[in-house]
C-alpha positions, 0 to 999 in steps of 0.5 A, spaced: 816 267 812 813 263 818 810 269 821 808 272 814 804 266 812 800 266 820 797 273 818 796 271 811 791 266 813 789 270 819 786 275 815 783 269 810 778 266 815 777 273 818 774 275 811 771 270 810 763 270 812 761 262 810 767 259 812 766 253 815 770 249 822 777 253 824 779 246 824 777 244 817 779 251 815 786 251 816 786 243 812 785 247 807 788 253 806 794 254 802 798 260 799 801 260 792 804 264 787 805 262 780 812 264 777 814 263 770 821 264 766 825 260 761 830 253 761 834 250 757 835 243 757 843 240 755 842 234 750 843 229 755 836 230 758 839 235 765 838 243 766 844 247 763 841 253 764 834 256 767 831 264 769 825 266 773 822 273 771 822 279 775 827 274 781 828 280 785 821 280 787 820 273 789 818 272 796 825 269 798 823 263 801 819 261 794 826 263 790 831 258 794 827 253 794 827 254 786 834 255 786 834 249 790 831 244 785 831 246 779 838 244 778 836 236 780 831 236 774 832 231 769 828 231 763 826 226 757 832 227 752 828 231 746 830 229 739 831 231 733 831 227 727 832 221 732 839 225 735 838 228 742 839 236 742 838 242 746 832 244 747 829 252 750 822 253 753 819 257 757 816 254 764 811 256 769 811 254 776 806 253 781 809 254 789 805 252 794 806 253 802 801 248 806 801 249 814 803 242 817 802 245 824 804 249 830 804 255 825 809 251 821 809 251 813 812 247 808 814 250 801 814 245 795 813 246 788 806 243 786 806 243 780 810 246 772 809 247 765 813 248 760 812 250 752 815 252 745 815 258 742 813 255 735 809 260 731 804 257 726 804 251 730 799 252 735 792 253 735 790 262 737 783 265 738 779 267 732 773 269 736 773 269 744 767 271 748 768 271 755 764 268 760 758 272 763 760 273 771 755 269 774 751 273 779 750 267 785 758 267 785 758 276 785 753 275 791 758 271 795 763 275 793 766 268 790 773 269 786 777 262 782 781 260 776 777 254 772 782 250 768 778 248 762 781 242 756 778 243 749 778 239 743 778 243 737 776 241 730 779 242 723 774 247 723 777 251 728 770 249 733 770 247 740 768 239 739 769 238 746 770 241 753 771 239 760 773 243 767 780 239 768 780 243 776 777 250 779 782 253 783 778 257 789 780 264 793 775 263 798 774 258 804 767 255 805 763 247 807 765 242 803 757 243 801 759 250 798 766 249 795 762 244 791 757 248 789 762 253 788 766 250 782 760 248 779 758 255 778 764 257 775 766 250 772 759 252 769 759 259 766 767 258 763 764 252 759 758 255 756 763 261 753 768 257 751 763 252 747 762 259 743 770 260 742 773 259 735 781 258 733 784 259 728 789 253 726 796 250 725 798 252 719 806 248 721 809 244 724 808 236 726 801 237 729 799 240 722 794 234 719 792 232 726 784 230 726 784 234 733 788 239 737 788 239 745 789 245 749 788 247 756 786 254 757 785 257 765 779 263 766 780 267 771 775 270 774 776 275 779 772 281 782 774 289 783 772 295 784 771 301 778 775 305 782 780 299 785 787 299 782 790 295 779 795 290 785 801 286 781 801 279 785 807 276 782 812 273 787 807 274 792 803 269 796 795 268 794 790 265 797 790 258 794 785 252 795 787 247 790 780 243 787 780 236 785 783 234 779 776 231 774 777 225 769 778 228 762 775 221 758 777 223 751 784 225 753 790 221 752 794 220 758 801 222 754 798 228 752 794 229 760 803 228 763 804 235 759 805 239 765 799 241 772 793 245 769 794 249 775 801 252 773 798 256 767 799 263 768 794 268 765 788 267 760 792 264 754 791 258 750 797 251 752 797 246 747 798 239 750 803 236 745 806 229 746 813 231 745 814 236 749 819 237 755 817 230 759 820 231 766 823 225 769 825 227 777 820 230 782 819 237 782 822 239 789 823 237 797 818 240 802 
């Protein structure tokens, strides 16, 4: 892996026209893979049971790290009409490998997500316009993820909107990572402004004045011709971007797991009585 992750980076700063210092560089490059899967969690708050998808193509050194932590897990009993009992949920995982120097990584799971099948108890898109590419970002061959939160209405409206993280691709001055997130930060807010959902029709959340989701919009650049490359189980160029205040959140609902664990374009509503876990995600 150690030899792996050298080229990755080596063929990072290569292709990187803007990059800044080679020292400042190597600060800030990661690799990363999101992964997702399944657990099931025993009354008594600890791991009776876990799956990743597609195991047998994660990078070996990510899986047993996996395998290693997941186990010492312990979560937040979940209870049911004020008795513990089992709970299933699906889960995302962020793993990263930072370079500590001499070539060396360490690997950690940075952060997690976990939710609940519960259909009609959550908000789904009605209408969703996607955002409009920005053409600064085209130029600069410039690729990343915003991490929006929403608050949506009874109506089904987007009463508030706040970019939570921007997660870039690329390496740049820390002058130009700025202007970077906010041009993207910028384009998945304006769409998502226009977005309207349909809302729940079940559940404990049902009469709630207001529901919260984080949403992930991904912006990425291909060619008409270039195919499609699976990436799951692969490392990625990952430069994590500072996690911003949300001021109309509430800290319970802001615990419902990392922004940047969320897979693919969909919607994650923050409950406050999801799965809570206790202990630390994992060793380096």
């Amino acid at each position: 892996m150690k030899n792996w992750l050298a080229g990755w980076c080596c063929l990072l700063l290569c292709g990187v026209a803007f990059a800044s210092s080679p020292g400042g560089v190597r600060k800030r490059v990661q690799a990363s893979m999101l992964l997702t899967g399944t657990i099931v969690v025993a009354p008594d708050g600890s791991v009776r049971s876990y799956a990743i998808d597609r195991a047998d193509q994660v990078e070996p050194a990510a899986m047993s790290l996996v395998n290693r932590s997941i186990p010492a897990w312990k979560f937040e009993p979940v209870l049911l009409a004020g008795k513990p009992v089992a709970a299933k949920a699906t889960m995302s995982l962020r793993v990263v490998a930072k370079p500590i120097g001499d070539g060396n990584y360490s690997l950690a799971i940075n952060g997690t997500h976990f939710g609940q099948e519960a259909p009609g108890q959550h908000v789904t898109y009605q209408n969703r316009v996607p955002p409009t590419y920005p053409p600064q970002a085209i130029k600069g061959r410039v690729t990343g993820t915003v991490y929006l939160v929403l608050r949506v209405g009874r109506q089904g409206q987007v009463e508030d909107a706040e970019a939570e993280q921007v997660n870039l691709a690329v390496i740049a001055s820390d002058r130009d990572m700025v202007q970077w997130r906010n041009v993207l930060a910028k384009s998945a807010l304006a769409a998502a402004r226009k977005w309207t959902f349909h809302t729940p029709t079940s559940g404990e959340y049902v009469n709630a004045p207001y529901w919260v989701a984080r949403v992930p919009v991904a912006y990425h650049l291909k060619t008409l011709d270039e195919p499609e490359v699976d990436t799951y189980g692969k490392w990625q160029a990952y430069v994590p971007g500072p996690k911003e205040l949300v001021p109309w959140i509430d800290s319970q609902r802001l615990l419902s797991g990392s922004a940047d664990a969320l897979p693919g374009d969909g919607i994650y509503q923050l409950d406050r009585n999801g799965l809570q876990l206790l202990t630390p995600l994992s060793g380096a």
